[in-house]
C-alpha positions, -999 to +999 in steps of 0.1 A: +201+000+067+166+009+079+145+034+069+106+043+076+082+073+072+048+074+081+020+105+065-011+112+078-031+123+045-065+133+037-089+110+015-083+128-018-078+116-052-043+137-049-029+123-023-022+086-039+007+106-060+025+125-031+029+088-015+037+076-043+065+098-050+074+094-015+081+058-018+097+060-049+128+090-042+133+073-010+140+039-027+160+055-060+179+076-030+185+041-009+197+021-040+164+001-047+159-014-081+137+002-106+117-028-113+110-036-082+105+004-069+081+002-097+064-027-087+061-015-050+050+019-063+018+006-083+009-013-049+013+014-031-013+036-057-038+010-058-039+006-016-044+040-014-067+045-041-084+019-025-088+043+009-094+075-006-124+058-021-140+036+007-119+046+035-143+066+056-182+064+067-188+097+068-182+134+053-182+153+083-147+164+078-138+146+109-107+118+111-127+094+088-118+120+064-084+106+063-057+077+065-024+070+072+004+053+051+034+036+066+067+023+048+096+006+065+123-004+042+149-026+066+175-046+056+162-066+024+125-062+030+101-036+022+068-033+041+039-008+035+007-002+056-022+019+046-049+021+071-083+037+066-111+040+093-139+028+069-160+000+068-135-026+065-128-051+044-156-078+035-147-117+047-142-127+015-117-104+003-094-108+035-102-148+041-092-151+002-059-167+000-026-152-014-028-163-049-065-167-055-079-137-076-118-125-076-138-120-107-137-090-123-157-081-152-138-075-188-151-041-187-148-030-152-137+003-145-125-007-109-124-033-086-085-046-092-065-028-069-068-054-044-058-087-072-026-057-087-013-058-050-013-094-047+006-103-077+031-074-071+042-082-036+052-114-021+031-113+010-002-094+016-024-092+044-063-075+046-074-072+075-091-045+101-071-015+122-070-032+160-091-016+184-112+005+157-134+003+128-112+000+092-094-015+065-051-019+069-033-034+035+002-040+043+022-061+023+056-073+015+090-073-010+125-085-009+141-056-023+167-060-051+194-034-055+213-013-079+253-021-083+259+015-074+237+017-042+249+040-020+226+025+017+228-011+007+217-034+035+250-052+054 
């Protein structure tokens, strides 16, 4: 089985929520696990969250104004992309390896999204849009079904 969707959406707080939903009827309607539908779900809210907020250089209204998400569910693996055309991402947050986690102050009110996605997939990569100025988060899940799925991979 293989599925994959792609949305083109504009950087707006309510746009993480449509793509959320997204993702998650089209994994309860493949068979998906709850837990692990959940997991990719909160992932997939923080990446964009992440985009809506730093994901363009400008407000002209023009195509920084936006940015794309990607999901491919095929055979036991899930992989999401969100790409933005912002600044990118610093060195240190994409040279940082898998497991290592920044700093964040106790009383933060952001600056976690990036550290939730890590330790809710099983392989992430930050890194910059080829050919263009931006940030792409795409990361990975081996997908765990129900008994009763009806598009279970064969």
């Amino acid at each position: 089985m293989s599925i994959w969707w792609s949305l083109h959406l504009r950087r707006e707080a309510a746009s993480v929520p449509l793509a959320r939903r997204l993702l998650i009827g089209t994994m309860e309607t493949a068979g998906v696990d709850p837990d692990i539908s959940f997991d990719l779900s909160v992932a997939l809210s923080e990446a964009c969250a992440n985009a809506v907020e730093h994901g363009g250089g400008d407000e002209s209204g023009g195509s920084s104004q936006a940015y794309r998400v990607t999901a491919y569910l095929d055979g036991e693996l899930c992989r999401i992309e969100v790409a933005d055309t912002g600044p990118g991402f610093p060195a240190a947050a994409v040279g940082r390896p898998q497991g290592a986690a920044r700093q964040v102050a106790a009383d933060a009110e952001d600056g976690r999204g990036l550290c939730l996605i890590r330790e809710l997939a099983d392989h992430v990569h930050f890194g910059s849009a080829p050919g263009r100025a931006g940030a792409v988060v795409s990361f990975d899940k081996i997908l765990k079904w129900r008994e009763d799925a009806p598009l279970v991979a064969v």
